[in-house]
mmCIF file as Biopython writes it, N, C-alpha, C and O atoms, coordinates in Angstrom:
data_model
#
loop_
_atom_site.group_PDB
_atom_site.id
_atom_site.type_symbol
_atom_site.label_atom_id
_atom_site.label_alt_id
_atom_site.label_comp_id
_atom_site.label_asym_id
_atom_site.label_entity_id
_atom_site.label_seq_id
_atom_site.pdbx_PDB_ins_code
_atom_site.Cartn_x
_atom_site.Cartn_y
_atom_site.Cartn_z
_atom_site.occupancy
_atom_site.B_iso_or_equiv
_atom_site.auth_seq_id
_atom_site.auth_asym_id
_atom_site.pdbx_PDB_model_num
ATOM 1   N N  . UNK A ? 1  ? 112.241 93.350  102.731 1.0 0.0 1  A 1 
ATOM 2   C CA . UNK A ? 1  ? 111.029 93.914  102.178 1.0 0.0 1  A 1 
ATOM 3   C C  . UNK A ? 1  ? 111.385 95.104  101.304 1.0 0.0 1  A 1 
ATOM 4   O O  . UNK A ? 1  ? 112.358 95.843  101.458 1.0 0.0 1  A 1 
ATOM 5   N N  . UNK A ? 2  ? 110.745 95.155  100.658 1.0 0.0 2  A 1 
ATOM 6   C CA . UNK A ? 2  ? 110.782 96.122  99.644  1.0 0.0 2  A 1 
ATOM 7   C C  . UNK A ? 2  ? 110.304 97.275  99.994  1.0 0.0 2  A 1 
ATOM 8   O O  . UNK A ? 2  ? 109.137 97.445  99.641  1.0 0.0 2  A 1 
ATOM 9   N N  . UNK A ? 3  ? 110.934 98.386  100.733 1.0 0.0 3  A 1 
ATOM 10  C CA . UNK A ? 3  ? 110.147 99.476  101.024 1.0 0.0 3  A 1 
ATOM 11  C C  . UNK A ? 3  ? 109.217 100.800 100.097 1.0 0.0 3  A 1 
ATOM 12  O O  . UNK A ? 3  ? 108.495 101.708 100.509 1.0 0.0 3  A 1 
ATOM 13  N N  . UNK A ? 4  ? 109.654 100.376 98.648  1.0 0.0 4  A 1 
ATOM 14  C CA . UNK A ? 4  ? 108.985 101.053 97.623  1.0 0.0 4  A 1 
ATOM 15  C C  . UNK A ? 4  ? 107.234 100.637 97.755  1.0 0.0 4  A 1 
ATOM 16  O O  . UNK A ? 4  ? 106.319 101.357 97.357  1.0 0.0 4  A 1 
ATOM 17  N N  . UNK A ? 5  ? 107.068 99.121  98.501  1.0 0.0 5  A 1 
ATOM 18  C CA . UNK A ? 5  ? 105.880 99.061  98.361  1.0 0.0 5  A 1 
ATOM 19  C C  . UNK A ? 5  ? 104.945 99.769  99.621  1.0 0.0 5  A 1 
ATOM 20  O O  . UNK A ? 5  ? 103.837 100.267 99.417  1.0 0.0 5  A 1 
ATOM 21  N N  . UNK A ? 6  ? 105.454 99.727  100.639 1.0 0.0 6  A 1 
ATOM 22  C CA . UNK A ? 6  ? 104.840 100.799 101.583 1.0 0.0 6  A 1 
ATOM 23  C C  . UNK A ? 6  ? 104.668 102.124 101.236 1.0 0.0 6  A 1 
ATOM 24  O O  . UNK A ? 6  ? 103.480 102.425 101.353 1.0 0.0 6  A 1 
ATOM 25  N N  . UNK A ? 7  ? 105.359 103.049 100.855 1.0 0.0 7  A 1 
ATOM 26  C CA . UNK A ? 7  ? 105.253 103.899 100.145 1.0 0.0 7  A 1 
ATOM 27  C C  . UNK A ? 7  ? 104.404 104.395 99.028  1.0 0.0 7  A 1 
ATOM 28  O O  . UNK A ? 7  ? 103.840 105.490 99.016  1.0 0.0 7  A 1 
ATOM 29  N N  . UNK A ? 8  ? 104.352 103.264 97.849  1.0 0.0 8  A 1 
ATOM 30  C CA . UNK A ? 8  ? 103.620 103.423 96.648  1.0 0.0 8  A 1 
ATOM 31  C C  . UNK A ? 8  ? 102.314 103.011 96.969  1.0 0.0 8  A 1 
ATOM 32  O O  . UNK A ? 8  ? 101.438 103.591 96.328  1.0 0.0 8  A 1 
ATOM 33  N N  . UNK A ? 9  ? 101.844 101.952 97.996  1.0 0.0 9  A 1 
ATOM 34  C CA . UNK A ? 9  ? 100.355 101.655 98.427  1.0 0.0 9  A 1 
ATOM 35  C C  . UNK A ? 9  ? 100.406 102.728 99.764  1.0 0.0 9  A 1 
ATOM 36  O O  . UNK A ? 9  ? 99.471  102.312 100.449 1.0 0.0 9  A 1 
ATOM 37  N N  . UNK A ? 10 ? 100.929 103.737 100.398 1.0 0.0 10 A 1 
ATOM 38  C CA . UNK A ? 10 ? 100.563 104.040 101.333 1.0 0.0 10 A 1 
ATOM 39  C C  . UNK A ? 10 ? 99.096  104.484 101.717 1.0 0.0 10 A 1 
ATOM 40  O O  . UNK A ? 10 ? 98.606  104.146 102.795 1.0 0.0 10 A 1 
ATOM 41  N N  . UNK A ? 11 ? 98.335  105.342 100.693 1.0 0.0 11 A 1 
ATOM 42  C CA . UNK A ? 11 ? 96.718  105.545 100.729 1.0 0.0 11 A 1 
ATOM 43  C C  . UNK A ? 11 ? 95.932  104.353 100.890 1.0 0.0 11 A 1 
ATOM 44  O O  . UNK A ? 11 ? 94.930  104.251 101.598 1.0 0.0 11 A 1 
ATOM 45  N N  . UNK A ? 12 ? 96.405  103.550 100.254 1.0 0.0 12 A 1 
ATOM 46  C CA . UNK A ? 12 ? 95.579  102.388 100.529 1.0 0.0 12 A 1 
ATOM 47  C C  . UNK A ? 12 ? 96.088  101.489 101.806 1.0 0.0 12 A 1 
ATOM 48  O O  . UNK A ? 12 ? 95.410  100.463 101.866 1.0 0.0 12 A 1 
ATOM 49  N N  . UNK A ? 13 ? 97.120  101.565 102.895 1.0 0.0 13 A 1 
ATOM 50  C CA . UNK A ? 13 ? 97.596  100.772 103.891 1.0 0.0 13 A 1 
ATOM 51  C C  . UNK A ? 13 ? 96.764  101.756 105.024 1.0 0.0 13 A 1 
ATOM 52  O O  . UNK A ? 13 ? 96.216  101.242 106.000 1.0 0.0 13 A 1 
ATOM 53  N N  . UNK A ? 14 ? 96.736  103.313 104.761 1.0 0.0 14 A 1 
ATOM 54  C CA . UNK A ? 14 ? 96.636  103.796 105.782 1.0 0.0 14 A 1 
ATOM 55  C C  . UNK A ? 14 ? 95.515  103.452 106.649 1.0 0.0 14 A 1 
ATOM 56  O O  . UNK A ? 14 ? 95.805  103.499 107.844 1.0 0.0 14 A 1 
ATOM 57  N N  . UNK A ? 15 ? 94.298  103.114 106.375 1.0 0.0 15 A 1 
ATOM 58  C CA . UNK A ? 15 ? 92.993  102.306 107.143 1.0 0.0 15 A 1 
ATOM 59  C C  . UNK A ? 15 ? 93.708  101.438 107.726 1.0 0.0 15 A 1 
ATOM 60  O O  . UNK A ? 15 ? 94.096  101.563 108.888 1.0 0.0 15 A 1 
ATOM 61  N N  . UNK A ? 16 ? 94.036  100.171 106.765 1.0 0.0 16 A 1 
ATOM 62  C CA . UNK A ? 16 ? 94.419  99.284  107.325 1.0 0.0 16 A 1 
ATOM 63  C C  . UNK A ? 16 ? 95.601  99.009  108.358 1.0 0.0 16 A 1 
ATOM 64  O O  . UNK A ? 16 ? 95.909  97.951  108.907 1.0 0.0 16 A 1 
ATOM 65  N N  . UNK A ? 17 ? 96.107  100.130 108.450 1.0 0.0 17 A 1 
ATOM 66  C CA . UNK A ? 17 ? 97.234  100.684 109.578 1.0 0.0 17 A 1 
ATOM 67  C C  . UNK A ? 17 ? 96.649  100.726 110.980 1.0 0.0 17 A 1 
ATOM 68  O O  . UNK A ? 17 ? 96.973  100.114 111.997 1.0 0.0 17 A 1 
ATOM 69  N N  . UNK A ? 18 ? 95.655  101.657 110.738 1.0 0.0 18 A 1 
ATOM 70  C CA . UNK A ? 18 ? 94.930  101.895 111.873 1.0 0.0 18 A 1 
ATOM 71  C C  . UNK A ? 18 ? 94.214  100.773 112.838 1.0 0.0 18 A 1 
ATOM 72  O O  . UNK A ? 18 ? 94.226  100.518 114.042 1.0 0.0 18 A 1 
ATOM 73  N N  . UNK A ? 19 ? 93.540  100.203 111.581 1.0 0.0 19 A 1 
ATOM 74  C CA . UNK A ? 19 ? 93.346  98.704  111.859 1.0 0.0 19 A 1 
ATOM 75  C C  . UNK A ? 19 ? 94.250  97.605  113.170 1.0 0.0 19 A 1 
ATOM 76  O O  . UNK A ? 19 ? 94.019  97.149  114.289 1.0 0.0 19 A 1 
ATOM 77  N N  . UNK A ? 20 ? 95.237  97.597  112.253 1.0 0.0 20 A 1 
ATOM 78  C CA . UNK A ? 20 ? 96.273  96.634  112.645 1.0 0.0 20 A 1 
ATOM 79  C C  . UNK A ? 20 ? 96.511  97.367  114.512 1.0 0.0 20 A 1 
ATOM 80  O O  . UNK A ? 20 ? 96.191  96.749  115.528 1.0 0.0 20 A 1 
ATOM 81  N N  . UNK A ? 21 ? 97.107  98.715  114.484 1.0 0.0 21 A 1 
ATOM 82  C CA . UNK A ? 21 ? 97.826  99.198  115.235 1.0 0.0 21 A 1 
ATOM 83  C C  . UNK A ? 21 ? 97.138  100.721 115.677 1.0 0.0 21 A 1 
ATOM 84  O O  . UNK A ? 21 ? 97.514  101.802 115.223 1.0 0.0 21 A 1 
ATOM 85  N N  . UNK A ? 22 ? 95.970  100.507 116.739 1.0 0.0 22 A 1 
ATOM 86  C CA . UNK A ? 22 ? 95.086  100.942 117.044 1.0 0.0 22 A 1 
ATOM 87  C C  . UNK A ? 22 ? 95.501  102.213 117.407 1.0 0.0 22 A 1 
ATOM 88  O O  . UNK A ? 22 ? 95.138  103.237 116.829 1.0 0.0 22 A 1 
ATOM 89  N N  . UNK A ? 23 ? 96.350  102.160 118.471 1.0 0.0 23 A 1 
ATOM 90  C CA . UNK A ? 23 ? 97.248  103.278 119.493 1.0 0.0 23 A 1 
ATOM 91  C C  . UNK A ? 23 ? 97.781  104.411 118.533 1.0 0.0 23 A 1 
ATOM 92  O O  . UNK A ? 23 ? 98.470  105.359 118.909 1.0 0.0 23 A 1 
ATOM 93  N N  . UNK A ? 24 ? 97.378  104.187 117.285 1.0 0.0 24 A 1 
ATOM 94  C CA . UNK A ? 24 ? 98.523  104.931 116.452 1.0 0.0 24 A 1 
ATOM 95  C C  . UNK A ? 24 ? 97.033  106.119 116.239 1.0 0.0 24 A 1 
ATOM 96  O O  . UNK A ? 24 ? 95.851  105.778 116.272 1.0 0.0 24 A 1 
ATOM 97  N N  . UNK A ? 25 ? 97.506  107.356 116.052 1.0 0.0 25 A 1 
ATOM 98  C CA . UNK A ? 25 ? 96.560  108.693 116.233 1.0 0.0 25 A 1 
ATOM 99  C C  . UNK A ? 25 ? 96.509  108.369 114.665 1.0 0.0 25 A 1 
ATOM 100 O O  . UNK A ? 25 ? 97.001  107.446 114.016 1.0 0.0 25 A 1 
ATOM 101 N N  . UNK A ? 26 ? 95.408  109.928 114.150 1.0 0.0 26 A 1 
ATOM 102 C CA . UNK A ? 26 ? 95.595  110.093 112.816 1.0 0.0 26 A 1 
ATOM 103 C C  . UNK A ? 26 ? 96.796  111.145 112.544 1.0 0.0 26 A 1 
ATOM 104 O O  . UNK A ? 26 ? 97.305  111.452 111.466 1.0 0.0 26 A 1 
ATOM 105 N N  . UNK A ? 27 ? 97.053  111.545 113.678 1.0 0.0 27 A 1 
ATOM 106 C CA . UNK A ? 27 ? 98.354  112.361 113.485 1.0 0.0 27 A 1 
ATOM 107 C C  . UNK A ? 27 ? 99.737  111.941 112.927 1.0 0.0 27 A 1 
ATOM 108 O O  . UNK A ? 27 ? 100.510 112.395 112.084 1.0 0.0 27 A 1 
ATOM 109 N N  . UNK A ? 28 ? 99.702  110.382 114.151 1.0 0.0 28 A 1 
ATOM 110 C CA . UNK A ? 28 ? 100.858 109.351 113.488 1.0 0.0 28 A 1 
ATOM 111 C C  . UNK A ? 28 ? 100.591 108.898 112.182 1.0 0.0 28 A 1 
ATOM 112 O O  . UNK A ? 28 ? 101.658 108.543 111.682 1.0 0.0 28 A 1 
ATOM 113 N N  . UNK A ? 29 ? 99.529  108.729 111.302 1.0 0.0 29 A 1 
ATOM 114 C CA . UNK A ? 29 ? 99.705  107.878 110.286 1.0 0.0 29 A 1 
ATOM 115 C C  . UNK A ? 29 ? 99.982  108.888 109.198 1.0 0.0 29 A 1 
ATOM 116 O O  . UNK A ? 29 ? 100.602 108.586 108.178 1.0 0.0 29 A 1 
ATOM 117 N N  . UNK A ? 30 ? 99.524  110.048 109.432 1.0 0.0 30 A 1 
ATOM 118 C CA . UNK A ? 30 ? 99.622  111.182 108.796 1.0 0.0 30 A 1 
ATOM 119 C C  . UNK A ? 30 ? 101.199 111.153 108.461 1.0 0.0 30 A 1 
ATOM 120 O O  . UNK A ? 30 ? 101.538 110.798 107.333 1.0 0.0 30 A 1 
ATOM 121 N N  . UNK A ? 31 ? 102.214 111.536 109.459 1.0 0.0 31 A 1 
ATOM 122 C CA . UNK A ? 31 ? 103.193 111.774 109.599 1.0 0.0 31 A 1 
ATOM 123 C C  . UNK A ? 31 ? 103.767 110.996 109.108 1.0 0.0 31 A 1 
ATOM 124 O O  . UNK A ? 31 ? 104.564 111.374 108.250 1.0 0.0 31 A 1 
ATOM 125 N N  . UNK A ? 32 ? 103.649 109.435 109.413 1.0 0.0 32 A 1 
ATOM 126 C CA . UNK A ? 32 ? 104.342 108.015 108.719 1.0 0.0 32 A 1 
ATOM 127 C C  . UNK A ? 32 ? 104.759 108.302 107.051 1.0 0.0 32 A 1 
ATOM 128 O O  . UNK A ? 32 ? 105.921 108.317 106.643 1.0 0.0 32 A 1 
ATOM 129 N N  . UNK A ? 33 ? 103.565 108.520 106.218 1.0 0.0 33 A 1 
ATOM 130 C CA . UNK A ? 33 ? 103.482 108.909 105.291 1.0 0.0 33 A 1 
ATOM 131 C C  . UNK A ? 33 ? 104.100 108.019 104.321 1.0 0.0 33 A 1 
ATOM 132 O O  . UNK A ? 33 ? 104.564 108.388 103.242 1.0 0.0 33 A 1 
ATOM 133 N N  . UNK A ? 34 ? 104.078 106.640 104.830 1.0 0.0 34 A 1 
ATOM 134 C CA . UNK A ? 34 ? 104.733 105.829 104.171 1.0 0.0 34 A 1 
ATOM 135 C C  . UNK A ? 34 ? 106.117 105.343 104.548 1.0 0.0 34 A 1 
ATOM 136 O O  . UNK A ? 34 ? 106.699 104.365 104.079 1.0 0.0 34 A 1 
ATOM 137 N N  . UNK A ? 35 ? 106.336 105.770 105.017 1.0 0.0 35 A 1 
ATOM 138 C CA . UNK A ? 35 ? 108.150 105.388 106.080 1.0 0.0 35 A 1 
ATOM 139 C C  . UNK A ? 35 ? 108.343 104.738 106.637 1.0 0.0 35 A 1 
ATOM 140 O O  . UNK A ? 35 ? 108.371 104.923 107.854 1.0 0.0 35 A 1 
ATOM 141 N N  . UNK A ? 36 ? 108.642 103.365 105.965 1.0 0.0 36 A 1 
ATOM 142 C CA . UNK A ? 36 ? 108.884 102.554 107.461 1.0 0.0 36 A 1 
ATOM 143 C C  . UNK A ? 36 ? 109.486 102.792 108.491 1.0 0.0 36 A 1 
ATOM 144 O O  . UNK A ? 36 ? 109.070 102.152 109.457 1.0 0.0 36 A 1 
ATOM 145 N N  . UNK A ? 37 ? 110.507 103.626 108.725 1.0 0.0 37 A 1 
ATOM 146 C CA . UNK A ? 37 ? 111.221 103.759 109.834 1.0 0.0 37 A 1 
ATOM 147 C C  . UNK A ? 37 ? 110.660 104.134 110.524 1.0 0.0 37 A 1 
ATOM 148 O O  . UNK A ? 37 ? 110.545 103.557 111.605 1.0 0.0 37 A 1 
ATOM 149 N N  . UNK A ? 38 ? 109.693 105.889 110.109 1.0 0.0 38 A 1 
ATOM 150 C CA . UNK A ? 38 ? 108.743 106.223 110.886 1.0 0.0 38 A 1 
ATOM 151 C C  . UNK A ? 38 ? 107.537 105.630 111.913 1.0 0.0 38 A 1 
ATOM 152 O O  . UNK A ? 38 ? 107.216 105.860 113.079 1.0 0.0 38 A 1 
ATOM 153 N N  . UNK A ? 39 ? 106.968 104.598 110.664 1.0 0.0 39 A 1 
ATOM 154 C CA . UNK A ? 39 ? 106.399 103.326 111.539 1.0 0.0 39 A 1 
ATOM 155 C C  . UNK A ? 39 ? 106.423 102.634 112.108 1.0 0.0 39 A 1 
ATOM 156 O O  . UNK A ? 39 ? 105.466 102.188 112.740 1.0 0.0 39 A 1 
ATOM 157 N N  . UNK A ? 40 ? 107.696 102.196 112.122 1.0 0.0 40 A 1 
ATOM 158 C CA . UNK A ? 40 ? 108.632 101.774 113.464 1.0 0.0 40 A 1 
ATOM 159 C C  . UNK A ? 40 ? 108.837 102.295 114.357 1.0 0.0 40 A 1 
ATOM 160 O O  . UNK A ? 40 ? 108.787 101.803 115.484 1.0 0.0 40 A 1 
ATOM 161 N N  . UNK A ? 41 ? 109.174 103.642 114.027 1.0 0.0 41 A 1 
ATOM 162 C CA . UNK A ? 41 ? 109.704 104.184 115.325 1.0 0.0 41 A 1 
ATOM 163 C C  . UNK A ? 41 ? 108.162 104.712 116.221 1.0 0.0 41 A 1 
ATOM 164 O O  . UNK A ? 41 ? 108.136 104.947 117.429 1.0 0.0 41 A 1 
ATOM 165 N N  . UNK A ? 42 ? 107.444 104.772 115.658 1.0 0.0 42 A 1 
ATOM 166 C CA . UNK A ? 42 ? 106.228 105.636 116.041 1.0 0.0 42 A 1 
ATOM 167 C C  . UNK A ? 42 ? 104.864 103.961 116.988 1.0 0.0 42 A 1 
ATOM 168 O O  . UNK A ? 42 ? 104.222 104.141 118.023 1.0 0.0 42 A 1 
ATOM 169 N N  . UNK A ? 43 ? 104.870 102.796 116.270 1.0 0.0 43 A 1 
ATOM 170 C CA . UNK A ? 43 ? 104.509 101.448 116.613 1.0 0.0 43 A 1 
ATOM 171 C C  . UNK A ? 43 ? 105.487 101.358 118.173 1.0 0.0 43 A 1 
ATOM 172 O O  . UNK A ? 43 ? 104.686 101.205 119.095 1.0 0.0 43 A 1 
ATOM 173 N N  . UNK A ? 44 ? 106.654 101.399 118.590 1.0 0.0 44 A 1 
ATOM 174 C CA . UNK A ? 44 ? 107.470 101.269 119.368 1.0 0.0 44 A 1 
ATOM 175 C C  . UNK A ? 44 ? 106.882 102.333 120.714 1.0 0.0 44 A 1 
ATOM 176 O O  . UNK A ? 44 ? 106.483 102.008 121.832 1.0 0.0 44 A 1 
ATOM 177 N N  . UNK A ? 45 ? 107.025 103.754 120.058 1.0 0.0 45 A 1 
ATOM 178 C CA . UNK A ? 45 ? 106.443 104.638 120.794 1.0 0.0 45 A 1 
ATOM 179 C C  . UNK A ? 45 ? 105.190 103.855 121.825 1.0 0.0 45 A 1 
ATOM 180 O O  . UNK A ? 45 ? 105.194 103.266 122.906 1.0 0.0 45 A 1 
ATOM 181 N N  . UNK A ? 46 ? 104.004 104.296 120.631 1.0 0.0 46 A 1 
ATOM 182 C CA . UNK A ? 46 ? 103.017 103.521 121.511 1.0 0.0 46 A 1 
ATOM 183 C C  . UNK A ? 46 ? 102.634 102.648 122.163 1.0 0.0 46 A 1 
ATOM 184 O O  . UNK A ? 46 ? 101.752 102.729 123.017 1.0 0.0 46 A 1 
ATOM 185 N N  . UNK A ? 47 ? 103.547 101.211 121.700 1.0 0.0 47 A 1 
ATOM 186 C CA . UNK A ? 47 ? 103.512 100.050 122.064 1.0 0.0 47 A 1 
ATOM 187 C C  . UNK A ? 47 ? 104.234 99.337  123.203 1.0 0.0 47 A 1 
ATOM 188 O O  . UNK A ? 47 ? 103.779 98.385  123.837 1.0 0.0 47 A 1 
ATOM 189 N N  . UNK A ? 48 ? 105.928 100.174 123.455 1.0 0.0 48 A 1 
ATOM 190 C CA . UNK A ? 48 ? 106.947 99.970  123.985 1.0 0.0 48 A 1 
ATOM 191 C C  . UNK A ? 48 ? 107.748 98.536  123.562 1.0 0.0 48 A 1 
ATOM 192 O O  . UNK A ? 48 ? 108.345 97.829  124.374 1.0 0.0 48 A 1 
ATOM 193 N N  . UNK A ? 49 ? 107.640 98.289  122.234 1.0 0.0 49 A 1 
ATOM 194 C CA . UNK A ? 49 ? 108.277 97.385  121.647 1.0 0.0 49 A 1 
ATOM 195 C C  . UNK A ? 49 ? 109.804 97.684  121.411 1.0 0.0 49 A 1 
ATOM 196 O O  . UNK A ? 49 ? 110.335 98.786  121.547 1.0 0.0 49 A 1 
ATOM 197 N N  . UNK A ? 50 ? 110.604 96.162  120.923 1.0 0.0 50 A 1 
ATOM 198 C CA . UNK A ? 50 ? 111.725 96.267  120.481 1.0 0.0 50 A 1 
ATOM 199 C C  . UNK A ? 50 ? 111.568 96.361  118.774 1.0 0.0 50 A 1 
ATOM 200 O O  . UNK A ? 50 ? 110.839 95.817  117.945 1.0 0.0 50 A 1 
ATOM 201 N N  . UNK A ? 51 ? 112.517 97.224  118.739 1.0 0.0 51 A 1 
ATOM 202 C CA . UNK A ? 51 ? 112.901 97.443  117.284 1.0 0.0 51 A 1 
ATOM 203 C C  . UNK A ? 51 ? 112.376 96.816  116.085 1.0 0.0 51 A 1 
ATOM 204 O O  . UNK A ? 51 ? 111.368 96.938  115.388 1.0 0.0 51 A 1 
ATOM 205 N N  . UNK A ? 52 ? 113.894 95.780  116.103 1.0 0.0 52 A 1 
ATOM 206 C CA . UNK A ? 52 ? 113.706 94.462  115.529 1.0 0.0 52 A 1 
ATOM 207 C C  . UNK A ? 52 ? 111.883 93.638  115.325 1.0 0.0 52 A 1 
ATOM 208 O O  . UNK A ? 52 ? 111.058 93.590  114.413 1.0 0.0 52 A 1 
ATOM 209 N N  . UNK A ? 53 ? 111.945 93.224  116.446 1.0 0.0 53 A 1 
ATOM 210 C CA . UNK A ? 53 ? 110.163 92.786  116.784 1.0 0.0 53 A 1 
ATOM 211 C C  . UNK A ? 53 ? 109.186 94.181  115.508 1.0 0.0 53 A 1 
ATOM 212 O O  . UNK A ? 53 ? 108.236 94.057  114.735 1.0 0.0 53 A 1 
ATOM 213 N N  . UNK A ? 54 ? 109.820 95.024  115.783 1.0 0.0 54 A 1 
ATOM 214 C CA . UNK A ? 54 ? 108.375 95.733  115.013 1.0 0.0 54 A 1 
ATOM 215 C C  . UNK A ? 54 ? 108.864 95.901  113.586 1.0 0.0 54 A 1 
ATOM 216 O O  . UNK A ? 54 ? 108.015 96.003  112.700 1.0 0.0 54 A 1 
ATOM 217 N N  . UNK A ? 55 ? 109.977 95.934  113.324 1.0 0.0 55 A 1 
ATOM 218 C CA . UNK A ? 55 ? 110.214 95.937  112.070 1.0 0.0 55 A 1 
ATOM 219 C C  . UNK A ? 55 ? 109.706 94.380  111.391 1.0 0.0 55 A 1 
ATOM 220 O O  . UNK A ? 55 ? 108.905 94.333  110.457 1.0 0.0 55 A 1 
ATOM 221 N N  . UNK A ? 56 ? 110.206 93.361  111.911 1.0 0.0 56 A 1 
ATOM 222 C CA . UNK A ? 56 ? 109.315 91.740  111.705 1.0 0.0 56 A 1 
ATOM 223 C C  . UNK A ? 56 ? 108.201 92.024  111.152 1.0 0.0 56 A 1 
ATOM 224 O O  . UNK A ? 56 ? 107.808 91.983  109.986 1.0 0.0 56 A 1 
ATOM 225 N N  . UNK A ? 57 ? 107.739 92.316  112.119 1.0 0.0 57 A 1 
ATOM 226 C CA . UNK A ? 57 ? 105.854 92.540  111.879 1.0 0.0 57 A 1 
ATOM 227 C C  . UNK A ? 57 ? 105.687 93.343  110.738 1.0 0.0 57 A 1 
ATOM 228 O O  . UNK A ? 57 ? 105.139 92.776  109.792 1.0 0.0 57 A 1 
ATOM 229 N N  . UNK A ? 58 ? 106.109 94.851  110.534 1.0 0.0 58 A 1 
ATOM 230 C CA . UNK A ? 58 ? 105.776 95.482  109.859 1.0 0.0 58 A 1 
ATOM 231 C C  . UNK A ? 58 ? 106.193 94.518  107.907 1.0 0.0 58 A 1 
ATOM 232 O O  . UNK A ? 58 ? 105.507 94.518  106.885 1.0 0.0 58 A 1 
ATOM 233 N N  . UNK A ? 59 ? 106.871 94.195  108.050 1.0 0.0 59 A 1 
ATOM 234 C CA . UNK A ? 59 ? 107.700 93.639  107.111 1.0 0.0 59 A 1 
ATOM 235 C C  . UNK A ? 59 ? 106.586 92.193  106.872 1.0 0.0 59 A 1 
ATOM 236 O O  . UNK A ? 59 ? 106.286 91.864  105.724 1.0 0.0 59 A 1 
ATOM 237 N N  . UNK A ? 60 ? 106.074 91.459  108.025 1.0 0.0 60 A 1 
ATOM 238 C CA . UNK A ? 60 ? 105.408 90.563  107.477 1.0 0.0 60 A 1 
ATOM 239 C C  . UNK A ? 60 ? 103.579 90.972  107.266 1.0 0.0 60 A 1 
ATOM 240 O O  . UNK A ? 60 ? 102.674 90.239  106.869 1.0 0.0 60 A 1 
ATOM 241 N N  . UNK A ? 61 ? 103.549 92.002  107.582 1.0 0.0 61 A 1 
ATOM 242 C CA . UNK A ? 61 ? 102.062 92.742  107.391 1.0 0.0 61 A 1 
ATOM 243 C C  . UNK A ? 61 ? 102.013 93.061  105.807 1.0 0.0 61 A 1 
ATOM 244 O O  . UNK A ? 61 ? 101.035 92.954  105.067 1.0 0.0 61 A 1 
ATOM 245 N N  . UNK A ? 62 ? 103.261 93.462  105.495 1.0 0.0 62 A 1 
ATOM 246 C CA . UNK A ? 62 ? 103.038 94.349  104.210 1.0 0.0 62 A 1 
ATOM 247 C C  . UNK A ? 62 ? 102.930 93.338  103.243 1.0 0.0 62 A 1 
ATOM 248 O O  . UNK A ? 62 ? 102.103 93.379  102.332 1.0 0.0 62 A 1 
ATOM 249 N N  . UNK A ? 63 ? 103.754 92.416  103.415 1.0 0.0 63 A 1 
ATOM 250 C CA . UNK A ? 63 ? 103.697 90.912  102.522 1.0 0.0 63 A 1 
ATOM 251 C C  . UNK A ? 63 ? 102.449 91.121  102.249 1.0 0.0 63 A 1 
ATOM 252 O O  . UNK A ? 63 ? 102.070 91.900  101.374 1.0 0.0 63 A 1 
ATOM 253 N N  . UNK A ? 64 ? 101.424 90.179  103.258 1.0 0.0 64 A 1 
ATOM 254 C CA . UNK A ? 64 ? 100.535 89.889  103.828 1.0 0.0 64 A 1 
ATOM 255 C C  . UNK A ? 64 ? 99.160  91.292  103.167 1.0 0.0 64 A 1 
ATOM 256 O O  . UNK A ? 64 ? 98.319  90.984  102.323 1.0 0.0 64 A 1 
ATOM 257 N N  . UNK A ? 65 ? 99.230  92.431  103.655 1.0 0.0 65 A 1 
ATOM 258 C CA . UNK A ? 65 ? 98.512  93.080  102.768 1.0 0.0 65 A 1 
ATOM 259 C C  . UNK A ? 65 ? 99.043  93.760  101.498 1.0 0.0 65 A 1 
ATOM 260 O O  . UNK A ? 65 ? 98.717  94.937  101.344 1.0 0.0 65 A 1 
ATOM 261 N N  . UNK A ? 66 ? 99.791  93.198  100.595 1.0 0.0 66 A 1 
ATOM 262 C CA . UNK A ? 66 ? 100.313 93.646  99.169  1.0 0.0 66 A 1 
ATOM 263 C C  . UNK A ? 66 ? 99.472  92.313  98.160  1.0 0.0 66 A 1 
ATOM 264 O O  . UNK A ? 66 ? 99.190  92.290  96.962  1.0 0.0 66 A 1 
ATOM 265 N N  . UNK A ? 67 ? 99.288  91.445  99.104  1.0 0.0 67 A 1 
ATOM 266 C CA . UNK A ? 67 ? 98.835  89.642  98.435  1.0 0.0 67 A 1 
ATOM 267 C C  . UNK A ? 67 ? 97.577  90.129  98.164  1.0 0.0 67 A 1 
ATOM 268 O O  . UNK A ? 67 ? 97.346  90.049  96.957  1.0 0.0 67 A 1 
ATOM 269 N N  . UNK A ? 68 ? 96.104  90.896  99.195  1.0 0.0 68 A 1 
ATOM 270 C CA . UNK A ? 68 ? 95.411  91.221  98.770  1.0 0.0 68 A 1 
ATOM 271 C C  . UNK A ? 68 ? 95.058  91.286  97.872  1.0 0.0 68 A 1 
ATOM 272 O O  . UNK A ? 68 ? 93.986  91.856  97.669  1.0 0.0 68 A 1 
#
């Protein structure tokens, strides 16, 4: 995935963040700020996921809302 596109749509993902990945505060999305890693690491936090697994997802979400 192209991480320029998380980044460059981040204002516009951030709803739909919340959306997706409820557990996440406005503090976390704040902080994310577009980072995937951050979003990873922070999705994991709340969730108690593996890594890998959330990077997947995150990676097939963004596809998925960039097609929009």
């Amino acid at each position: 995935m192209n991480t320029d596109v998380l980044k460059g749509q981040w204002k516009q993902f951030e709803g739909r963040v919340r959306q997706k990945w409820g557990k996440l505060t406005d503090d976390d999305v704040a902080r994310i700020n577009g980072d995937r890693d951050v979003l990873a690491g922070r999705i994991q936090e709340r969730y108690g996921r593996v890594r890998e697994d959330v990077m997947n997802e995150i990676d097939s979400w963004v596809v998925g809302e960039s097609a929009r």
